[in-house]
C-alpha positions in Angstrom: -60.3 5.3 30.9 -57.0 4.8 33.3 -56.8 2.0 35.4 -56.9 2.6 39.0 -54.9 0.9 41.4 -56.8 1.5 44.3 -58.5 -2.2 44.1 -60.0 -4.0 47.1 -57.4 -6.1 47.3 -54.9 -3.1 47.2 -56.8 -0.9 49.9 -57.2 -4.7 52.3 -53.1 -4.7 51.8 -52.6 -1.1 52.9 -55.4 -1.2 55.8 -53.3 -4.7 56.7 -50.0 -3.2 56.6 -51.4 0.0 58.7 -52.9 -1.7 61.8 -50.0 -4.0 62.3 -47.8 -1.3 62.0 -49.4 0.6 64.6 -49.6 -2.1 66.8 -45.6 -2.4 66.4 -45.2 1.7 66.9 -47.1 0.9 70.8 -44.6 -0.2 72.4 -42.3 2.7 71.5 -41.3 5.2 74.0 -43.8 8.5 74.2 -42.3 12.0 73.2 -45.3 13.9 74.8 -45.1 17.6 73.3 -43.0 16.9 70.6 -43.1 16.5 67.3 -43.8 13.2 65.0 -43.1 12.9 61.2 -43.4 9.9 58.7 -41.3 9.6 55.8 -41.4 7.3 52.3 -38.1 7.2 51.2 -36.3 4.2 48.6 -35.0 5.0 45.7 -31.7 6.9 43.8 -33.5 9.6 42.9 -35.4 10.7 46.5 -32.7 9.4 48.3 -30.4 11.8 46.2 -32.4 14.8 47.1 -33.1 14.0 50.6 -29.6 13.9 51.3 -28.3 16.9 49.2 -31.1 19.1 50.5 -33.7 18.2 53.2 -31.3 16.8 55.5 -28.5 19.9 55.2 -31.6 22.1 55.4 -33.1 20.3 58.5 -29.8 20.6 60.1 -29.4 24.6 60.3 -28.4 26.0 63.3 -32.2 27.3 64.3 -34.0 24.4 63.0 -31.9 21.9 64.7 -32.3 23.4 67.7 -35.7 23.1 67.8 -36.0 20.0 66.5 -33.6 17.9 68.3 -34.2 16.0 71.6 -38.1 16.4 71.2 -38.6 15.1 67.1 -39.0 11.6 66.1 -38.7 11.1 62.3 -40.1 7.0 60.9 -38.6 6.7 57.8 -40.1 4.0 55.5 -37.6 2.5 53.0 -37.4 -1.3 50.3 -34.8 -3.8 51.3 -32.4 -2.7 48.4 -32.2 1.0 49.7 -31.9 0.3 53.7 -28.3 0.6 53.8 -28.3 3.6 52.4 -31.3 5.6 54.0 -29.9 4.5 57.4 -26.3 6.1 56.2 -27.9 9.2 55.2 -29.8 9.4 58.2 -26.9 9.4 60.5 -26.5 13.1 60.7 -30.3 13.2 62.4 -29.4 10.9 64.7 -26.5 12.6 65.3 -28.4 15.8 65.9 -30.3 14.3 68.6 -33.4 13.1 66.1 -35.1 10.0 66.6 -34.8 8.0 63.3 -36.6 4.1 63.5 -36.0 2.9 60.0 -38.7 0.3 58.5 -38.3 -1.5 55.5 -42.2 -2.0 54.0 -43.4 -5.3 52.1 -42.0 -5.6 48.5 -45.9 -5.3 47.4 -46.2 -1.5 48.5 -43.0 -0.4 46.6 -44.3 -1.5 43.4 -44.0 1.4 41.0 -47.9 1.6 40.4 -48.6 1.9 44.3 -46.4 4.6 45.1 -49.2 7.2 45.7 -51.2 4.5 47.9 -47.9 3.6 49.1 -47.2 7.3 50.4 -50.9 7.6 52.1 -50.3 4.6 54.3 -47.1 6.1 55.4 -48.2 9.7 55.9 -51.1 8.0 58.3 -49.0 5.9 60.2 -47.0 8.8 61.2 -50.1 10.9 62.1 -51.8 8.0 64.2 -48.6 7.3 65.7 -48.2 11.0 66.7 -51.4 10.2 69.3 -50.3 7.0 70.6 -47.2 9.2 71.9 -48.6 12.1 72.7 -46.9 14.2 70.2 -48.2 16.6 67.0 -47.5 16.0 63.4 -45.8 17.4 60.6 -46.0 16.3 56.9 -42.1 14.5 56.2 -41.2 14.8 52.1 -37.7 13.7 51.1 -37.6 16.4 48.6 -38.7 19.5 50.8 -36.3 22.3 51.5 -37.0 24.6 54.6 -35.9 28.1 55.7 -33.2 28.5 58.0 -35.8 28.9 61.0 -38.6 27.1 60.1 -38.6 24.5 62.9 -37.7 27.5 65.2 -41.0 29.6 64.0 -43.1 26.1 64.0 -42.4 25.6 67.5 -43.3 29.5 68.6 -46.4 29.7 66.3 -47.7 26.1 67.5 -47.7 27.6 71.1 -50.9 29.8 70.4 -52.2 27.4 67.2 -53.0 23.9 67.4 -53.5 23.4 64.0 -50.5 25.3 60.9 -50.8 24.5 57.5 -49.9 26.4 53.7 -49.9 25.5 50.1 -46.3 26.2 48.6 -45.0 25.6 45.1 -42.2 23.4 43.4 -39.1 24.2 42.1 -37.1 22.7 38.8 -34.6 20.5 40.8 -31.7 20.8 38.1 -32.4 24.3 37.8 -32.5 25.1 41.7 -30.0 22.8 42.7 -26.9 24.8 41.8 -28.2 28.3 43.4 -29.0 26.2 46.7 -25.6 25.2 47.1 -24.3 28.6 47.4 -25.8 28.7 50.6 -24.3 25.3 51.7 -21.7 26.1 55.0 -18.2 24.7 56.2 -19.9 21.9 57.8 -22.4 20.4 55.0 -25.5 22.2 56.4 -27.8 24.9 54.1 -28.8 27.7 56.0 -30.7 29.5 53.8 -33.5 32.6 54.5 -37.2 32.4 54.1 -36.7 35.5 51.4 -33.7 33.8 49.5 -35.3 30.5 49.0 -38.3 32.4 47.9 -36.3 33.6 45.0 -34.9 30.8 43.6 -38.4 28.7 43.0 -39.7 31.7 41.9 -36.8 32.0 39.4 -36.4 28.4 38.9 -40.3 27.7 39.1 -41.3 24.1 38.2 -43.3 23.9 34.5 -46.1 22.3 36.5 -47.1 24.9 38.5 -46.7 28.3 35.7 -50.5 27.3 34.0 -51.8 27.9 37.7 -51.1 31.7 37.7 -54.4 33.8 37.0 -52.5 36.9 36.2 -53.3 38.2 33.1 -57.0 35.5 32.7 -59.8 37.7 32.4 -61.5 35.6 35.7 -63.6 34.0 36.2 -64.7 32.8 32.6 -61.7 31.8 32.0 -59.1 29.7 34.8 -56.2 27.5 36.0 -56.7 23.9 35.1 -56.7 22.8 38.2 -55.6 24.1 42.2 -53.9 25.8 43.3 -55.3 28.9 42.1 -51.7 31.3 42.3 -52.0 35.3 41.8 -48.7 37.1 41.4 -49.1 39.9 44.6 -46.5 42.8 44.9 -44.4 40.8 47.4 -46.0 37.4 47.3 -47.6 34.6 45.4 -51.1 33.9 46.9 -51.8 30.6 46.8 -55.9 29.2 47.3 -55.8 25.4 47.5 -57.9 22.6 49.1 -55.1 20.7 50.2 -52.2 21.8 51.8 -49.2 21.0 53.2 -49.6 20.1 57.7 -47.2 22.0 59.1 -48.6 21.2 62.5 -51.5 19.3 63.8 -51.6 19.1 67.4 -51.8 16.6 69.8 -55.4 17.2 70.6 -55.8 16.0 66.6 -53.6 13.1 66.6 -55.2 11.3 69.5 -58.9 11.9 68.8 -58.5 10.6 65.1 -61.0 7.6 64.2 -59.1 5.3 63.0 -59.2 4.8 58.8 -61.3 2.4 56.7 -59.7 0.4 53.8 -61.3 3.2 51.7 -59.4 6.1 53.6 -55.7 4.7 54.6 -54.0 5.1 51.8 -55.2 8.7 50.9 -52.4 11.6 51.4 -52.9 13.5 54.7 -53.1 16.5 52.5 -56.6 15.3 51.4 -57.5 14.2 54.7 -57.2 17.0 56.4 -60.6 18.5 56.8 -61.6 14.8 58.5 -58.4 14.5 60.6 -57.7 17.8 62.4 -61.4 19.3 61.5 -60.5 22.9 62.4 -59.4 25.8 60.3 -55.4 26.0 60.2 -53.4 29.1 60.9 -51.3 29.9 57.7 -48.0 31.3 58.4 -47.2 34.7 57.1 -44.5 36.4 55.6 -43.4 37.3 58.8 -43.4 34.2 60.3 -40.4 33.2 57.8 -41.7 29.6 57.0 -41.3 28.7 53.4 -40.9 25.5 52.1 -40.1 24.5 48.5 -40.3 21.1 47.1 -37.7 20.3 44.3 -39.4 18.3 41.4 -37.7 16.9 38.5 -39.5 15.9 35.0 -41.4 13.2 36.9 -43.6 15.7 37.4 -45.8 17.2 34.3 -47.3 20.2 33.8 -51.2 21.1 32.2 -52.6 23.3 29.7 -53.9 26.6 30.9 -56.2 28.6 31.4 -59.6 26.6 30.8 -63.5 27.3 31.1 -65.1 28.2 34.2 -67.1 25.1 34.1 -63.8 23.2 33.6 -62.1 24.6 36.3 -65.2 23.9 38.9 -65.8 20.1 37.8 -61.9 19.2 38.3 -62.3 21.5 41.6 -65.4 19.7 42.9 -63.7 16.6 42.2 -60.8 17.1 43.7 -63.1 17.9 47.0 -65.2 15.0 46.6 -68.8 17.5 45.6 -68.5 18.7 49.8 -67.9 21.7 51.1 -65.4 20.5 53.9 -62.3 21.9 51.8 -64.6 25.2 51.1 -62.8 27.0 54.2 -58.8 25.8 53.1 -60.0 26.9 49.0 -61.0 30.6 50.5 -57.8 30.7 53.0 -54.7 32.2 51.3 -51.7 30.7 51.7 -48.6 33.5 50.7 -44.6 32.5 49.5 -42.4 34.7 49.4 -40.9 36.0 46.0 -39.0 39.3 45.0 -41.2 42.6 44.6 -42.7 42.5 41.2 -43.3 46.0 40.2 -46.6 44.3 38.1 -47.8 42.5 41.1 -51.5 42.6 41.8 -52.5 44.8 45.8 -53.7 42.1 48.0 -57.4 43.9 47.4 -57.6 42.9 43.8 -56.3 39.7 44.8 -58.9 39.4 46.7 -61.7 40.2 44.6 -60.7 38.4 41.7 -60.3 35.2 44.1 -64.0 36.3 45.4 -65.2 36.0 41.2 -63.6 32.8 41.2 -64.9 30.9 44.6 -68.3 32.3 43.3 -68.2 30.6 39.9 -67.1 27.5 41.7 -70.3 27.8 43.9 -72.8 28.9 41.0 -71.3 25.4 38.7 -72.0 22.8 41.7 -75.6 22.7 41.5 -75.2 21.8 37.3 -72.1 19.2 37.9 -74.4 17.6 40.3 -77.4 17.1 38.1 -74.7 16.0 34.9 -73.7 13.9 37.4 -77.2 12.1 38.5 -78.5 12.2 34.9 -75.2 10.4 34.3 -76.1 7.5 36.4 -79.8 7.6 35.6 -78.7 6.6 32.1 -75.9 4.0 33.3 -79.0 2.3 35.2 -81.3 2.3 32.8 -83.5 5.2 34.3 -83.3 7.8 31.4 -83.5 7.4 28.0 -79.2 7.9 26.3 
């Protein structure tokens, strides 16, 4: 069985760490209306790709616009790599983008607490967003936007408080070198929604290809694990119960309870059901909002396809056996790809996703009872 690292004394650190950072954050000045972001970020390799790609891509024409004057971006850093993150950060600041730099306690960059590490920092960023008024976006150092993404964030979150979409990774080595082609005079990517669609889809990370249900005679037989993806004519579909925030607004930032040592360190992908408890408007095609994260071999992929029954105890897992992530597994997210003459219509799509969520449904009821025999015999209550 793997170790965990998420030990009482681990979660007390992180809980610890949160509240006095908070407290700290108070006494900063209030961006009412705008937008707040938290950021982990130490290291050659993420500090590489945050400052070849997710900084020349925030920096677009459209998405600066939008972003500066009103965006407030905490990055979170280790001693060794402070120097450096405030260096690359100077073309945000220059941009008119709030930057506070923080270096975190030697204990929370340890290697084995990255994950719990990340959490902590993603929370911060969201509870900070209330005490200033202000909405949320997830930060990643190695996410690439669309040329109007922040433009098309701040029209859409006019008429939705809450935004949110599953996307997909690309091979970083592999995408790196078509990116740059779209890299202008003055060091910025301007790159459209359509375009970067094309290149993860052409230079689609290994961990994501054992997700695609094309061609899996569902449900009997599925994806290892979520997100479900279905090749569409124009589109991936994407059915996941986590997802990226695009947006949470401030009406979610302020009223969130404060987290438990058992809930501070989990992603805000996970936690979004609990801290902005409304369903999220998922962009569209047309709404030209496409992220891709760039992933290197740090990342592995799974086997694929697997049982049914597989597929619904790692799904129920993953959604802790409640149905609060039932509404974001039946939403479909969509990315944009190039028009794939095999693509499925949207209305088999549809009903093959229907065959699946039912499967889930039907399994629950039999993982639950494994699950209680399970501890009756760890306790002593039924005969091994």
């Amino acid at each position: 069985m793997k170790k965990t690292v998420e030990t009482p004394a681990n979660r007390t650190m992180c809980l610890q760490w949160f509240m006095a950072e908070l407290q700290r954050l108070q006494a900063m000045t209030p961006i009412r209306g705008g937008l707040v972001s938290s950021m982990l970020l130490y290291g050659e390799d993420y500090i590489s790709r945050f400052a070849r790609f997710c900084v020349p891509t925030l920096l677009s024409v459209d998405n600066r616009e939008a972003l500066a004057g009103g965006t407030r971006i905490l990055f979170y850093t280790d001693a060794a790599s402070y120097q450096e993150v405030w260096h690359q950060t100077q073309p945000l600041r220059a941009a008119g983008i709030d930057t506070p730099i923080a270096v975190l306690p030697p204990e929370m960059t340890a290697p084995a607490l990255k994950y719990m590490a990340l959490g902590t920092v993603h929370q911060v960023g969201f509870y900070a967003a209330g005490l200033w008024g202000a909405g949320y976006h997830i930060g990643q150092p190695d996410h690439v936007y669309s040329s109007r993404y922040f433009a098309n964030l701040r029209r859409l979150k006019q008429n939705h408080p809450a935004i949110g979409q599953a996307t997909v990774s690309a091979n970083l080595m592999a995408a790196g070198p078509d990116l740059e082609v779209y890299r202008l005079g003055d060091g910025t990517i301007s790159i459209g929604t359509d375009t970067l669609g094309a290149i993860a889809w052409r230079h689609l990370h290994d961990q994501f290809r054992p997700l695609i249900a094309n061609g899996h005679e569902t449900p009997d037989w599925c994806p290892p694990t979520g997100p479900v993806i279905w090749i569409g004519r124009d589109k991936l579909a994407l059915y996941s119960p986590h997802m990226n925030i695009d947006y949470a607004g401030p009406q979610f930032t302020v009223a969130a309870p404060l987290p438990t040592d058992f809930t501070c360190f989990a992603t805000i992908d996970v936690m979004w059901p609990y801290l902005c408890p409304v369903t999220p408007h998922q962009p569209t095609l047309a709404d030209q909002m496409t992220i891709v994260e760039l992933s290197g071999a740090e990342k592995t992929s799974q086997q694929s396809p697997v049982s049914a029954h597989a597929f619904a105890a790692t799904l129920w897992h993953i959604m802790r056996f409640t149905d609060d992530y039932l509404d974001l597994m039946r939403r479909r997210s969509v990315f944009p790809i190039p028009t794939q003459p095999d693509g499925l219509e949207d209305s088999v799509i549809d009903a093959r996703q229907a065959a699946i969520h039912s499967r889930l449904m039907a399994e629950r009821q039999g993982l639950a009872l494994m699950s209680i025999q399970h501890r009756a015999r760890e306790m002593g209550w039924r005969r091994h």
